[in-house]
N, C-alpha and C positions, 0 to 999 in steps of 0.2 A: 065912291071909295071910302069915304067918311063914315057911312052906315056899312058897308063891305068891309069888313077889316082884313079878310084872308085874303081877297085882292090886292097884291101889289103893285100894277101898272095897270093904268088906261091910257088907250094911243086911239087918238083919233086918226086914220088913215082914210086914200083912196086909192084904189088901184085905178082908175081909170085916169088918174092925173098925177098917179106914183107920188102921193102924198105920204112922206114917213113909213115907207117901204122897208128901208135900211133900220131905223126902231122897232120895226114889229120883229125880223128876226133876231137884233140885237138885244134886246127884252126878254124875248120867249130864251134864245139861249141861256138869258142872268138866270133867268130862274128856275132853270133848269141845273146849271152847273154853280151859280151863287145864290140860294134859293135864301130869302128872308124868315119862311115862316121856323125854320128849323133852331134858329138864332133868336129872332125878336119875337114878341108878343107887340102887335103894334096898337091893341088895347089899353094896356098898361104902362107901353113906354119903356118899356124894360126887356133885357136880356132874359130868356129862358132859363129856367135853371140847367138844363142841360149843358149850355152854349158857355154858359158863365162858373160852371164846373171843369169843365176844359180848358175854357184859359185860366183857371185858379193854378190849375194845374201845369199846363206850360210856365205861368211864371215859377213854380217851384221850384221846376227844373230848371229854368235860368238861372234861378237866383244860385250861384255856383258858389260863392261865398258864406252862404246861411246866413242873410242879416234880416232878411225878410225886405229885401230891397232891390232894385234893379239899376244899378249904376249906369256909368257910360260905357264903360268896360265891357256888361254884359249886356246891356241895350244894340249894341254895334257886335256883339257876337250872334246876338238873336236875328238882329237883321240881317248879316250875311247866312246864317242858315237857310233865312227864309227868301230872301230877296238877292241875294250875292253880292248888294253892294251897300258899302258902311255907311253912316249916317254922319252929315258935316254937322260941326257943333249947332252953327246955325237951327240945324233942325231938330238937333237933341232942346235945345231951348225953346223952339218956338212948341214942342210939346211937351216942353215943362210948364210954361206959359198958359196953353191950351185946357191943361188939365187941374190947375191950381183955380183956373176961374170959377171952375162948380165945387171945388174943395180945398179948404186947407189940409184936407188928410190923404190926399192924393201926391202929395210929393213930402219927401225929407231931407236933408243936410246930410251927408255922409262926412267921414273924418279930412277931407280936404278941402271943404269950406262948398263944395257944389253938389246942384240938386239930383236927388236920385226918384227912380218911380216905386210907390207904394200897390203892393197889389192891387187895392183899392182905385191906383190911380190907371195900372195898367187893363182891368175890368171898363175903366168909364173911358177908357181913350178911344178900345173897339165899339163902344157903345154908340161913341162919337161917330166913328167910322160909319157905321153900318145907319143911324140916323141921316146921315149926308151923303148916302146911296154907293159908299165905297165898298159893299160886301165883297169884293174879289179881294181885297186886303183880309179881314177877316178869314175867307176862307183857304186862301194861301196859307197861311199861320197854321189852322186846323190840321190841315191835309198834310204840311211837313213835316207836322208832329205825331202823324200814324191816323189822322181821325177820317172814318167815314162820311157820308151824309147823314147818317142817321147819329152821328155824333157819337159813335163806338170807335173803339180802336181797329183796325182791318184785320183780321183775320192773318190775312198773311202779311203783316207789321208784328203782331205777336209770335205767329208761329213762323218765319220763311222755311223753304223748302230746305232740309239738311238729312242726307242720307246717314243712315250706319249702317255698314255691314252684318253678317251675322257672325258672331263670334267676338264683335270687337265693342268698349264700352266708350264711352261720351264721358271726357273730361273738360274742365277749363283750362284754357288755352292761354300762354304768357298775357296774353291783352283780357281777358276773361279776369284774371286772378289781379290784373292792374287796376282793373276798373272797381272791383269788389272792394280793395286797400283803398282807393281813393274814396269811395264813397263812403266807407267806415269813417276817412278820418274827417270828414268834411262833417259828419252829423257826431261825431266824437265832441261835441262843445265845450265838456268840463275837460277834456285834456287828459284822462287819466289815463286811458289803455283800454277802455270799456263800453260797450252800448249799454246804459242802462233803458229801465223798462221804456219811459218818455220819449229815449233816443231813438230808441227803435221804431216806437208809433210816429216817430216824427220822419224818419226815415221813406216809413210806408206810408205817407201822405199820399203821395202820387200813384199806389196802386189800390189793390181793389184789399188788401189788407195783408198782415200776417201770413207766409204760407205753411206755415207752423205750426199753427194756432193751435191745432187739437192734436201735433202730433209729439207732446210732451218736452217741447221748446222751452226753455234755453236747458233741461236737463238729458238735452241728448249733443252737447257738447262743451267745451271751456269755456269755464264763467269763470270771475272773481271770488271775494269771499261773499260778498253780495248780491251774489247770484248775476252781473250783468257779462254781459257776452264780449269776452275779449278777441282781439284781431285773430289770434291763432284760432278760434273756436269758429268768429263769423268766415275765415275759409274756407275750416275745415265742415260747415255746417251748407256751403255753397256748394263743394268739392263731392260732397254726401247726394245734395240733390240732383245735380248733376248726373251722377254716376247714378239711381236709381228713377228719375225723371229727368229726363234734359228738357220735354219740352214748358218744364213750370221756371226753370232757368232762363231758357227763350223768351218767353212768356215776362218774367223780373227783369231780364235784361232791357225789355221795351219798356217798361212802365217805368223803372228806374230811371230812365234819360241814358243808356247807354249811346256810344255813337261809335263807329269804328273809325281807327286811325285813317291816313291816308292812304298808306302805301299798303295799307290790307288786301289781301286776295280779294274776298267777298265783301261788299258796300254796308252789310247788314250785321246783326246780331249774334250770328252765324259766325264771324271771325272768335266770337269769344269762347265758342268751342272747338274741341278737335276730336278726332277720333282717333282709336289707339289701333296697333295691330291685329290682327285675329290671333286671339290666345289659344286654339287649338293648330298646329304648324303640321306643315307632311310631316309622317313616321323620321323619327331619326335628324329633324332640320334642329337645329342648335342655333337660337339667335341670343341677342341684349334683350335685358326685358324694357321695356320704356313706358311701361305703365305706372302712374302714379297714383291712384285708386283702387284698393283691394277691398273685396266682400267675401265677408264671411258670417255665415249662418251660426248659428248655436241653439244650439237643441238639448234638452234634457229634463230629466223626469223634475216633476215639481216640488220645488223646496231644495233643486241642487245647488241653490245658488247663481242659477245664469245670471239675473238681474245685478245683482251683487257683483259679478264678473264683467259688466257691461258700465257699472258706475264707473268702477277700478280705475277701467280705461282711461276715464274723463278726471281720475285724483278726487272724486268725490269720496265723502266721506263715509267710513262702511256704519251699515245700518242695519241691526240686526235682527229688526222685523218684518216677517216674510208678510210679501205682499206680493199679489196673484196680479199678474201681469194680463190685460185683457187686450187682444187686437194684438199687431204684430210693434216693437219697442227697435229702433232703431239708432244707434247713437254712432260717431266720431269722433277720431283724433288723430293728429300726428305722431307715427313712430319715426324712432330712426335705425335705418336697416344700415348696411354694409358700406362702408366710406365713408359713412355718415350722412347718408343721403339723405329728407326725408320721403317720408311718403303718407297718403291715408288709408287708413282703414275704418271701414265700418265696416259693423256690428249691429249683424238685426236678430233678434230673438222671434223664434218662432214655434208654432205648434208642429207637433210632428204629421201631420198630416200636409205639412206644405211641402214633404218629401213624396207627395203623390202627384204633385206639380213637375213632368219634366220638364219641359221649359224652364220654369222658375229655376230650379235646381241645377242645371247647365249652367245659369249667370253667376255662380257662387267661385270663389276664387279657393277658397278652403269651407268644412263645416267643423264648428267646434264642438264638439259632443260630452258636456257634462254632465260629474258625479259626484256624488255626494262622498269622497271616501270615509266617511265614519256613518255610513248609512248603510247595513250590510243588505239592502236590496234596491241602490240605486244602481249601479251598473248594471244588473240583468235588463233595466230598461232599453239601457242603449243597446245592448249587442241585439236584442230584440228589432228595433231600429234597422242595425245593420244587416238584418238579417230578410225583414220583412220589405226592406226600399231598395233597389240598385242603385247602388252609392259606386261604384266602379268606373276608373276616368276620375272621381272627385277625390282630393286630396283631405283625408280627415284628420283630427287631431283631439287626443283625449285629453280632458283636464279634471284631474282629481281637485275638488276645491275641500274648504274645513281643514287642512292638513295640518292646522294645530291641535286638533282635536284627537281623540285616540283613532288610530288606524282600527276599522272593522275588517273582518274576512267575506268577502263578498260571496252572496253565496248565489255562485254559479260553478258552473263546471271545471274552469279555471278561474285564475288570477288576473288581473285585470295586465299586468306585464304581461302575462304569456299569449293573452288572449290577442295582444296588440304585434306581439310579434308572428305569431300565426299567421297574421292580417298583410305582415311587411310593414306593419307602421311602426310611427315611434312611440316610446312607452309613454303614458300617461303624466301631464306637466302638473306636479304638486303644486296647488298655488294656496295660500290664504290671505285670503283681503281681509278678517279684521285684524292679522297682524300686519297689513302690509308687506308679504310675501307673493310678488306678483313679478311675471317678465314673459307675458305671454304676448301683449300686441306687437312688438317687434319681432317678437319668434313666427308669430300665425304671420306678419307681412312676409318674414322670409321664407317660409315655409312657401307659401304661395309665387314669389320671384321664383326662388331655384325652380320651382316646378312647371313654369311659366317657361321659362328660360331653357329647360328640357324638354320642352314637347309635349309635359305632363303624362311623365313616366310615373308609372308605382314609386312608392318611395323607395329611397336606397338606403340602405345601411349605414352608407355612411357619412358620419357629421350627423347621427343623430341625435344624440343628448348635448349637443352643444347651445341648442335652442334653448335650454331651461337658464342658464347663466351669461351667454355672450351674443353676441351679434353672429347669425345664421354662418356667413360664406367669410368672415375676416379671419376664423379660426380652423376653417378645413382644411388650407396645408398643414396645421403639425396635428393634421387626426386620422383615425382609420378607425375600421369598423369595429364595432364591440359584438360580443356574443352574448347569447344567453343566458340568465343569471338562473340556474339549477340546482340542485343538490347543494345548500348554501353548508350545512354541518358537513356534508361530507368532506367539501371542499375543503374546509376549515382544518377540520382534524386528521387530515391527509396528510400529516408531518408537521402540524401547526398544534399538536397537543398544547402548550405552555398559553397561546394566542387563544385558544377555542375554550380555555379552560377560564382566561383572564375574562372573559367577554360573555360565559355562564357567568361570571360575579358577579360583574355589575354592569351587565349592560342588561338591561332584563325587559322583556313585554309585559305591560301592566298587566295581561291576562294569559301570561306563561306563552304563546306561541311565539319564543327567541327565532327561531330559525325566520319564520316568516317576516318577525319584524326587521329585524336584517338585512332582509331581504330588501325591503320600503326602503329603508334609508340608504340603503346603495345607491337604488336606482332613484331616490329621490336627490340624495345631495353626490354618490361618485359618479351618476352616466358621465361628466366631463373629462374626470379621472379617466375612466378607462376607455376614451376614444383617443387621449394624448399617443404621441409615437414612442417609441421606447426611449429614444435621446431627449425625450424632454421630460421622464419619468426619473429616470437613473443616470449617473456619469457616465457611465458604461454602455447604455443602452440597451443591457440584458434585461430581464424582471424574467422571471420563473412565474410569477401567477398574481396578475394584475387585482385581482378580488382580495389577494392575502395582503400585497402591498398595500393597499388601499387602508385596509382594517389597523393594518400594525401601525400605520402611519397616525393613525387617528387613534391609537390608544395608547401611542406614545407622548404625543403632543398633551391627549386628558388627562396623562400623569403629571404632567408642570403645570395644571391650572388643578391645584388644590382649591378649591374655590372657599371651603370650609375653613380650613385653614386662614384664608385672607382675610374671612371676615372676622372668625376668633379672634382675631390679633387684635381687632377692633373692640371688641368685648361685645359682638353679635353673633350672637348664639341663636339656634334653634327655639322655637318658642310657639304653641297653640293657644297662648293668653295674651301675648303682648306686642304689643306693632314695636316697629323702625320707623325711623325717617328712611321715606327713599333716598335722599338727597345723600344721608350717609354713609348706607350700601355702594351709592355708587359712587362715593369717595374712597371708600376702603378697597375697591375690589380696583379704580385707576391707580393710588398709588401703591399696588403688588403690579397690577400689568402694565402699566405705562399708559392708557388709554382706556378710557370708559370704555365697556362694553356696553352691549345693547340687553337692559333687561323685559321679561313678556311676563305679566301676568294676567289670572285667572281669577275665578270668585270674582268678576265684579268689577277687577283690577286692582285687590288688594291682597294677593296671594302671590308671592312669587314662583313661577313656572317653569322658565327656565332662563340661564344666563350665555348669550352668544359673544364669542371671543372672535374678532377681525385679524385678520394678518395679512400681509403683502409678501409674497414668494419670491425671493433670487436664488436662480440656480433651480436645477432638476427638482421637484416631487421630491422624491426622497431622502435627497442627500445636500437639498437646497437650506436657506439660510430662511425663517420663518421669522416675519420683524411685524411686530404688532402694530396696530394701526387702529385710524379714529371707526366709531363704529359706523357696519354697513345699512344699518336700519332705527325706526326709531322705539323708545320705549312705550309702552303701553300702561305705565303703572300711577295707580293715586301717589298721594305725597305723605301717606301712612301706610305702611304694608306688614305683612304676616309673613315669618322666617318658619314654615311650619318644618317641626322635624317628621324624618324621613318615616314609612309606615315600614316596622320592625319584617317583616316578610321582607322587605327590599333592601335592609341595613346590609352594609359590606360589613365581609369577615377579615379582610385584609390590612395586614397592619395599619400604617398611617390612611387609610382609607375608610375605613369602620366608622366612623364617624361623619363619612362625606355627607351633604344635604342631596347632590347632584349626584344623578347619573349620567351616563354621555347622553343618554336619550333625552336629557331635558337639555344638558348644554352644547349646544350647536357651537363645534368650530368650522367656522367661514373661511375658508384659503381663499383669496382672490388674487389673480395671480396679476 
């Protein structure tokens, strides 16, 4: 055996005098079920590297504290895992004792004055063991903690057996989403709310790495300003994989030291997720939705901004060079839908060819379909899109992005409104991310609930523009359905001569198409307006012509914000040679309204663009009381800016007007009711 080193027992027997009968099978079984060579090198003396990576690793998992220690606390928790019964001090000491004899760096002083075991010491305890022929200690330990013979984790310890039906998605489960908070805050060491980069490699000590690594991690969900991963973010970036792999979950949850409670259904890993209803329900069944996980796809032509739309989400900050997105880009976050509930959604950007995938495209909860609107040939992409893929069953949703930028005529057969109502969809959600003009993630979860919730009907009429300003289903009792916005002159001058006349002055398209542009800001800033019910419009709850109201309302409000006027008073004047303080502007323009507005500019950020005025609604639309308020968004401008005067083709003729710097197209009033 001396010159044999992969021999580990010689028995001298005889059967003819039943000498060590009971040895020869008692042996042949060790080595079979507590096998030496897979552990020890008994050349060397030493643990294998394999053997002695695995319990590096089980200690880590003990160490439930992070001290890099193994107390009595957790000593006596280990042992009952492995063995079911606690360790009396006696014994916690006499292998503190044990292990200090070949090392002072095998044991430590923890803060109440007794010994704790240093990894180091807990590596040389089994070493001990398995030297003094206890390998069935040893391999107890292994085996509790998922490991093979071969010293892998088991196949089914990573994966257990967890059905999903079809139709229905894999989320985390209360004990799922407890264990994820717990583990955050244990490796959270500096306390602040954050994984940084360290925390996180130290996190994933115990598995096989990062499962992120290449998949644009930590910028596909909430960080700090420091880019580290905060608790909402490590949920929602769980809750993501989950929902698009469950079995790399499965997989985290065993490497991580998951363990399930007691009174858990299933013994395994498996309790930490669950599975949701079948999202397609018989014809006409109406249930609750109780899905907390929403996917949706986005698609659109290159350069519309998807990426930029998918920062949004996450609060990152906009960036306004285009960069080609390679491979499929998937990110999350928590919205909050109707009661206040939350929920997540993720967002994966993809090429349109993954609309050839049926499969794939059945999993989608909504697709988001953007466009470029100051790009007048990015929407013929999409209807392209919708034309060439059966999207039918799938709930879509257009988002105009750039909507600071000037409105283009999209040059297709219609208009991007009519084209969506053709469809039964809702019109296109105006957003721009680098003013911070965004309220699309809660709109796409509800979008997706109601329809979820219906059976996944075509869209309905109605409550549909309430997505762009409010929370989906909080505001569909005081709403009904709006019509189509048509013939916008005609409608105007159809008894509205004085209104239609006021609104050729100075409401104007920078490239003369009025009608059309009108058009846009209706259905960009009134769809909420005109899905309101007549008693929450008027005292009376008559209206004669919800479009005419809308308009008068809004150019009567633009007549009390002389905006010109406010600043004159201030002795700021127009000027293509000479900056302002911003600081001043937006001194002079709160003490006229009582509250800073929100200023946007352009060039650069030293132009001003336009000025948006807040207010808070009592009382009906109409005939209600308008009280100004702090602003609803932030400003965009340097701390020197340009008051340029107006281009003489655009100058009002109108008395006290003539002079104005703004048109209503540049100042946004905000009602928020």
């Amino acid at each position: 055996m001396k010159e044999f080193k992969e021999i580990e027992t010689c028995v001298e027997a005889s059967a003819k005098t039943r000498t060590n009968i009971n040895e020869i099978f008692y042996f042949a079984q060790r080595a079979v079920l507590h096998p030496t060579a897979p552990l020890y090198d008994s050349r060397q003396h030493t643990l294998k590297p394999a053997s002695a990576s695995a319990l590096s690793r089980i200690f880590r998992l003990c160490d439930t504290n992070k001290d890099n220690l193994l107390d009595s606390t957790e000593l006596n928790r280990f042992q009952l895992k492995c063995f079911g019964t606690p360790l009396k001090q006696s014994e916690l000491d006499a292998i503190m004792e044990l292990v200090s004899q070949h090392s002072n760096q095998t044991v430590s002083k923890v803060s109440n004055g007794t010994l704790a075991l240093t990894e180091l010491g807990f590596i040389l305890l089994h070493t001990i063991f398995i030297q003094r022929g206890r390998l069935e200690t040893t391999w107890t330990v292994l085996r509790k903690f998922g490991y093979a013979q071969d010293l892998r984790l088991k196949e089914e310890f990573l994966y257990p057996k967890f059905d999903v039906n079809a139709d229905s998605s894999v989320e985390l489960s209360p004990d799922g989403y407890s264990f994820f908070t717990e583990i955050f805050e244990k490796f959270d060491i500096d306390k602040d709310g954050a994984l940084s980069e360290n925390e996180l490699s130290d996190l994933f000590l115990t598995s096989p790495g990062n499962p992120w690594m290449n998949k644009g991690f930590p910028d596909t969900t909430l960080t700090d300003e420091k880019g580290a991963v905060t608790l909402q973010g490590w949920l929602a970036q769980w809750s993501m994989t989950t929902l698009l792999d469950h079995k790399t979950t499965l997989a985290y949850l065993a490497y991580l030291g998951y363990e399930p409670s007691s009174n858990a259904p299933v013994q395994d890993s498996t309790s930490a997720l669950k599975t949701t209803p079948p999202r397609r329900r018989r014809k006409g069944e109406v249930g609750k939705v109780q899905r907390n996980v929403f996917l949706a796809y986005v698609l659109g032509a290159p350069g519309s901004g998807k990426t930029s739309l998918l920062r949004s989400l996450l609060n990152k900050q906009f960036n306004g060079t285009h960069t080609s997105t390679n491979g499929v880009l998937s990110v999350v976050n928590s919205v909050e839908v109707e009661g206040g509930a939350e929920k997540y959604l993720v967002c994966q950007e993809f090429e349109a060819t993954t609309l050839k995938n049926s499969k794939k495209l059945q999993l989608a909860d909504v697709i988001v379909l953007v466009y470029d609107c100051s790009d007048a040939n990015s929407f013929s992409y999409l209807s392209n899109l919708h034309q060439n893929y059966n999207l039918d069953g799938i709930p879509c949703v257009y988002v105009a992005t750039k909507s600071d930028l000037d409105l283009a005529q999209q040059r297709h057969e219609v208009q991007p409104d009519v084209y969506c109502r053709r469809l039964n969809l809702p019109v296109p959600i105006a957003v721009s991310i680098k003013t911070n003009q965004t309220a699309v993630g809660g709109g796409l979860v509800g979008i997706a609930a109601i329809l979820t919730k219906y059976n996944w009907r075509p869209w309905i009429s109605s409550g549909i523009g309430i997505i762009r300003h409010t929370k989906v289903e909080k505001t569909l009792g005081h709403c009904m359905g709006y019509g189509q916005i048509t013939a916008m002159a005609h409608t105007l001058t159809a008894g509205e001569t004085e209104l239609y006349n006021e609104m050729n002055e100075f409401w104007l398209d920078n490239r003369g198409h009025n009608d059309y542009f009108w058009q846009h800001e209706y259905n960009k800033h009134g769809t909420c307006y005109s899905t309101l019910k007549p008693s929450c419009r008027t005292d009376n709850g008559t209206s004669v012509n919800v479009l005419v109201d809308y308009f008068k309302k809004i150019v009567e409000t633009y007549k009390g914000l002389p905006t010109y006027r406010f600043l004159e008073k201030k002795g700021i004047v127009p000027s293509s040679t000479s900056k302002y303080k911003f600081a001043d502007i937006k001194r002079a323009l709160k003490e006229e309204f009582g509250h800073e507005p929100t200023i946007h500019c352009d060039g650069g950020g030293d132009k001003i663009h336009e000025v948006w005025y807040s207010y808070n609604l009592v009382g009906p639309l109409l005939s209600g009381k308008l009280i100004p308020r702090e602003p609803a968004a932030r400003d965009n401008c340097k701390s020197d800016v340009y008051y340029l005067p107006k281009h003489q083709a655009r100058r009002h003729q109108m008395g006290e007007f003539q002079e104005e710097s703004f048109t209503i197209s540049e100042t946004e009033i905000e009602l928020l009711r």
